[in-house]
C-alpha positions in Angstrom: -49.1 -29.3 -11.6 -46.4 -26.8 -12.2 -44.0 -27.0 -14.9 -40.7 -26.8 -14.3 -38.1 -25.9 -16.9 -35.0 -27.6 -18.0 -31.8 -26.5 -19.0 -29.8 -27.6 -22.3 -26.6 -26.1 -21.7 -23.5 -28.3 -22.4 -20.7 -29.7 -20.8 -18.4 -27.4 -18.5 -15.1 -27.9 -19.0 -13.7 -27.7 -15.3 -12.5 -25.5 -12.6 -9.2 -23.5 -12.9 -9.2 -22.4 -9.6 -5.6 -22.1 -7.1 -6.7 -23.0 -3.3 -4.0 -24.5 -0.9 -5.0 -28.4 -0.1 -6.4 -28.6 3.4 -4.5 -30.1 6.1 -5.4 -33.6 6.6 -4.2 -36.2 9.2 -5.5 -40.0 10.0 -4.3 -42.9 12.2 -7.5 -45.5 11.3 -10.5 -46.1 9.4 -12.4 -44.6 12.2 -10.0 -41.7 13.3 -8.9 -38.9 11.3 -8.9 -35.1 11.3 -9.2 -31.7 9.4 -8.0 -28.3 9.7 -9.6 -25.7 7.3 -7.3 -23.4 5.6 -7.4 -19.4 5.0 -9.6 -19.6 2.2 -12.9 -20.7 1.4 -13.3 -24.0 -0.9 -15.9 -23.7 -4.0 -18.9 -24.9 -3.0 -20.6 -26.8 -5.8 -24.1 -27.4 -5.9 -25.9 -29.5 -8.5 -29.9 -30.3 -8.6 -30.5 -33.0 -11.2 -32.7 -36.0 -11.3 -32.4 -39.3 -13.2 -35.8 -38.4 -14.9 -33.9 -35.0 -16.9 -32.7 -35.8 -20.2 -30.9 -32.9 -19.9 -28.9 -33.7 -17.1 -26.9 -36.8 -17.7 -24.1 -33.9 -19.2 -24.2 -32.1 -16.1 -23.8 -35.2 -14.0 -20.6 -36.0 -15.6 -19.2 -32.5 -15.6 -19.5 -33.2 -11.8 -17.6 -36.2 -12.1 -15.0 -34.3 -13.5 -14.3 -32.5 -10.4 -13.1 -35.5 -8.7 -9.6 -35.3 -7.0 -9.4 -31.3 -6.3 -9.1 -30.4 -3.2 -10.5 -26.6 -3.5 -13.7 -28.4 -4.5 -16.8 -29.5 -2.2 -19.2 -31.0 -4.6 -22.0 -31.7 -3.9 -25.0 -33.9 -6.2 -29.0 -33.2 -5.0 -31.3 -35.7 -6.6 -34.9 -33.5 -6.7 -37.8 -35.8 -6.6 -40.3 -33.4 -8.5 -39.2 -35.4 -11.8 -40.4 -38.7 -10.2 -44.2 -38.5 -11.5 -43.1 -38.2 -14.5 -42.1 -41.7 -15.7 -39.2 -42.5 -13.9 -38.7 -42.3 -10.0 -34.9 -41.3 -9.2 -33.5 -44.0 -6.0 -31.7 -40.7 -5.0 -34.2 -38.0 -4.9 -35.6 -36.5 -1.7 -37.9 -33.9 -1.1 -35.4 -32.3 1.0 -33.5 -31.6 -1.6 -36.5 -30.2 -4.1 -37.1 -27.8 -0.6 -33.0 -26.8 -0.4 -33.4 -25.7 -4.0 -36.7 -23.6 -3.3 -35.1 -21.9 -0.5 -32.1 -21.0 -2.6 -34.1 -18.8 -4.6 -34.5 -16.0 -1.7 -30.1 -16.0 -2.2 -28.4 -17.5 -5.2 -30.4 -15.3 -8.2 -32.4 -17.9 -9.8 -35.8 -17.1 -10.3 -37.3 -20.5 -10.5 -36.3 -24.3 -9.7 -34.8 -26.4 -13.1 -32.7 -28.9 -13.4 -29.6 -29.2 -14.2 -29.3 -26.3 -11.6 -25.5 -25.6 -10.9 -25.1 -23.5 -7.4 -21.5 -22.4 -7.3 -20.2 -20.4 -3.9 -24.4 -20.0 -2.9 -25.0 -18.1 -6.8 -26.9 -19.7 -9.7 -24.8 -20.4 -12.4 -26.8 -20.7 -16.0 -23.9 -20.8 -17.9 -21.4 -23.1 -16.0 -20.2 -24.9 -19.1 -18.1 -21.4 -20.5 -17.4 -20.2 -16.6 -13.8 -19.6 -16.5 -12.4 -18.6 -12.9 -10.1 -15.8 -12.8 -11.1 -14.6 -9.3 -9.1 -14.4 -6.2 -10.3 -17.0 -3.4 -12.2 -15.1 -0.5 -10.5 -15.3 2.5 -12.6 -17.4 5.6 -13.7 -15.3 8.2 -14.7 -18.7 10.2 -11.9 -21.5 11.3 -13.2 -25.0 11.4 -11.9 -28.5 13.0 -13.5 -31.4 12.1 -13.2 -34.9 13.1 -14.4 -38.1 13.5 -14.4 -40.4 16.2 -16.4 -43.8 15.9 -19.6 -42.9 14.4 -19.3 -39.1 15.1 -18.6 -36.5 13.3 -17.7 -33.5 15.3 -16.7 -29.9 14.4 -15.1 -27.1 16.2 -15.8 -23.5 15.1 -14.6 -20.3 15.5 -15.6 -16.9 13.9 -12.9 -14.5 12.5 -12.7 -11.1 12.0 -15.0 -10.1 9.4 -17.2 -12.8 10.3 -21.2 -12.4 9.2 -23.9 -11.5 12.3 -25.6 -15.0 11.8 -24.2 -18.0 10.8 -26.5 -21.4 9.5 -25.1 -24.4 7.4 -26.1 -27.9 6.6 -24.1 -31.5 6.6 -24.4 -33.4 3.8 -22.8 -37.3 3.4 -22.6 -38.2 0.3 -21.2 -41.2 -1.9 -19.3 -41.4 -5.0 -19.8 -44.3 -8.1 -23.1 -45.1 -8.0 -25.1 -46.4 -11.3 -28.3 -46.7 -12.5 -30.4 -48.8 -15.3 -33.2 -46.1 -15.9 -36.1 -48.0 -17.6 -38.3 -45.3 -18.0 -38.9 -41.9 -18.8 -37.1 -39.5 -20.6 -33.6 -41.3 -20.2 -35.0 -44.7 -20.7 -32.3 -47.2 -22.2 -29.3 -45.2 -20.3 -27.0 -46.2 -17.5 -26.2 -43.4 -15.5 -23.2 -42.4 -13.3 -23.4 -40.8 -10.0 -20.5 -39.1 -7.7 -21.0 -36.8 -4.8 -24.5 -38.2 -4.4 -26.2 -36.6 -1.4 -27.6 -39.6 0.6 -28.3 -37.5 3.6 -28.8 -33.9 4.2 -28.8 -32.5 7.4 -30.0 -28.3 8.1 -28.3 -26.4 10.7 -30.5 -23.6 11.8 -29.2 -20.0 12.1 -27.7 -18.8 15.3 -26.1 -15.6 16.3 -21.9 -14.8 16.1 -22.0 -12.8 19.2 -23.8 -14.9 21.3 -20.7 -17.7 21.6 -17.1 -17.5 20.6 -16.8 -21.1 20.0 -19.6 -23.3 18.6 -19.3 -26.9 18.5 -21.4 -28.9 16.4 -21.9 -32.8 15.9 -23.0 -35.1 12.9 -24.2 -38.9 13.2 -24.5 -40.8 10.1 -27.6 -42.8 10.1 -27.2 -44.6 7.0 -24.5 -47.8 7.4 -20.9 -47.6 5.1 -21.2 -49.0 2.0 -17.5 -50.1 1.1 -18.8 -49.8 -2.7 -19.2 -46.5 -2.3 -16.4 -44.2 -1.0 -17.9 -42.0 0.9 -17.3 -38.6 2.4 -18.8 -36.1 5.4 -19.4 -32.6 4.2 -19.6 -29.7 6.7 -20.8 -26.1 4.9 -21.4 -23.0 6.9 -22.4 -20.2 5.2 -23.5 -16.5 5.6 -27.0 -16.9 6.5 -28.3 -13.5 5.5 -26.9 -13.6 1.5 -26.1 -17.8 1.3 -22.6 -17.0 0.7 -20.3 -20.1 1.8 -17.9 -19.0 4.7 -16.1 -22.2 4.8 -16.7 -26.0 4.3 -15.0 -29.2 4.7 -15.0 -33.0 4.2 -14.0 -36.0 5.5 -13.7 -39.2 3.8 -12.6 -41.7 6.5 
């Protein structure tokens, strides 16, 4: 069995980062629509596990990120902690595989958890990160929209756009809890946003080969009106894992 290490590091303060708010319009709780802007949002990735006593501090810090719109946040439960005492109701092995194939890209050299991805780059040392750079400018324009149970999305590449394009759509809900009774955070209730409850691949397909890509997104698991939650579209570069734009929906 391999052993996977764990970081300590503490608490991250926030984000100080200056993105115009994406254009949003809705008629119903079925309908609505979104435009992406000329920048890219920060793409937030973090790999944790219920089973971590390590990463109850980095579970809030995500929290924390709640209500900014420059932000798409996005929690993976890894299920490689579950044999270990405590089995996490959130962990998928799809998610423990996302991680190991973002080690080809985003500079870790080995899976831990808490693992903070921030714009497709490991980030050790996200609780002293301050954010001083310039947002990178999209080089793809997105639409997306829903329509019943459908989530569609309407692409088109800019100037400057990458060779090959991939991405993935993630759904995820906010305000879950959980009573662990075992392991190393027995005793605790734990607090859950931007909980990925299902993760979706889109393969890698060549720029040149179409102007405009459409792609679509069905939901398989039913609303839970408990648990806002919202429809995450990233594309990103699919050479270096750089984001090249993302979006969300929440209706």
């Amino acid at each position: 069995m391999r052993k996977l290490p764990r970081s300590t590091l503490p608490l991250w303060a926030g984000i100080a980062a200056t993105l115009p708010a994406l254009a949003w319009a809705g008629d119903s709780a079925t309908s609505c629509t979104r435009q992406s802007g000329q920048h890219v949002p920060w793409v937030v990735e973090l790999y944790t596990s219920e089973g971590c006593s390590s990463c109850p501090p980095a579970d809030r810090w995500l929290s924390g990120l709640k209500g900014k719109p420059e932000v798409i946040a996005l929690s993976f439960h890894v299920d490689y902690w579950d044999r270990l005492g405590w089995k996490d109701r959130f962990s998928s092995a799809a998610h423990s595989q996302r991680q190991s194939q973002l080690l080809r890209t985003s500079g870790a050299r080995y899976p831990y958890t808490p693992q903070v991805v921030v714009a497709g780059r490991d980030q050790p040392r996200w609780s002293g990160l301050n954010w001083t750079s310039q947002p990178t400018l999209a080089s793809v324009q997105v639409k997306l929209q829903r329509d019943g149970d459908t989530y569609s999305a309407e692409l088109q590449p800019l100037p400057g756009a990458p060779t090959r394009i991939a991405g993935f759509w993630a759904l995820t809900e906010d305000g879950h809890a959980s009573a662990v009774k075992s392991g190393e955070n027995r005793g605790a209730t734990l607090a859950h946003d931007f909980v990925v409850r299902e993760y979706e691949p889109i393969s890698a397909w060549n720029v040149h080969d179409l102007t405009m890509l459409r792609l679509q997104f069905r939901p398989s698991r039913p609303l839970d009106l408990e648990h806002p939650r919202h429809v995450n579209l990233v594309l990103v570069d699919a050479d270096n894992g750089r984001p090249l734009q993302a979006l969300k929906l929440g209706c």
